[in-house]
C-alpha atoms as one frame of an Amber mdcrd trajectory, in Angstrom:
protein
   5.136 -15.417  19.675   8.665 -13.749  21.244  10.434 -16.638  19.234   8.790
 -15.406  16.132   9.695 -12.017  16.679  12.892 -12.655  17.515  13.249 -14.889
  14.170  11.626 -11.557  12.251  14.155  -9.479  13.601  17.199 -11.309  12.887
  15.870 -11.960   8.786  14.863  -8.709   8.377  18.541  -7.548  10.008  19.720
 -10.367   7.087  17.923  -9.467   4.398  18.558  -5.731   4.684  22.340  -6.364
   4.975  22.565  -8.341   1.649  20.242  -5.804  -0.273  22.410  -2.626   1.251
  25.707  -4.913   0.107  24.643  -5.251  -2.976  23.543  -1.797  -3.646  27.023
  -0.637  -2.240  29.091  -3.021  -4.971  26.786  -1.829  -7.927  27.477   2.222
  -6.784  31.047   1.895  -6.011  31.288   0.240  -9.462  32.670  -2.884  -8.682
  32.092  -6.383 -11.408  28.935  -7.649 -10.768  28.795  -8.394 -14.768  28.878
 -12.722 -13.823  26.405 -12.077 -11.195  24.032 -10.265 -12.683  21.365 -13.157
 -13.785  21.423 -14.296 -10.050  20.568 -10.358  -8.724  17.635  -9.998  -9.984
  15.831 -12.906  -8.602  17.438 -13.120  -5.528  16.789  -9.573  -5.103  12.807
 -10.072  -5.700  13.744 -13.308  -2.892  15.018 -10.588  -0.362  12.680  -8.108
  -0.492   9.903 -10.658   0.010  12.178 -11.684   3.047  12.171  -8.067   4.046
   8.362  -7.055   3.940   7.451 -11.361   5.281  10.264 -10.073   8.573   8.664
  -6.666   8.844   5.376  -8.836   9.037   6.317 -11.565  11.411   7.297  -8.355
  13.942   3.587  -7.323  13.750   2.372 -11.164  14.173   0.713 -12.130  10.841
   0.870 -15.392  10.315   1.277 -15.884   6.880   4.710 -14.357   7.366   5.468
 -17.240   9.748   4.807 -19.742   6.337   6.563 -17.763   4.185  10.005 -17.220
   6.060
């Protein structure tokens, strides 16, 4: 169950990153214009990622399946 933690940890740590870097691109302004049919659905990937992490960290074990 530590390894699974651990593992929740680090993808949540991930996943947060790439939704924060994202964010950051689309305030400062920068071209996301060729990117912006991936966002969307990666985004929806991510966020799963983030609430599955958040999950595995309090041991359900669905998340374990899902990551």
């Amino acid at each position: 169950m530590k390894t699974q933690r651990t593992f929740g940890i680090i993808w949540l740590a991930l996943f947060i990153l790439i939704i924060s870097l994202w964010l950051w691109k689309l305030i400062r302004g920068d071209d996301v214009s060729g990117d912006l049919a991936f966002h969307p659905l990666a985004g929806l990937v991510y966020v799963f990622g983030v609430i599955a992490s958040a999950c595995i960290i309090q041991g359900a074990r669905w998340a374990r399946i899902a990551i």
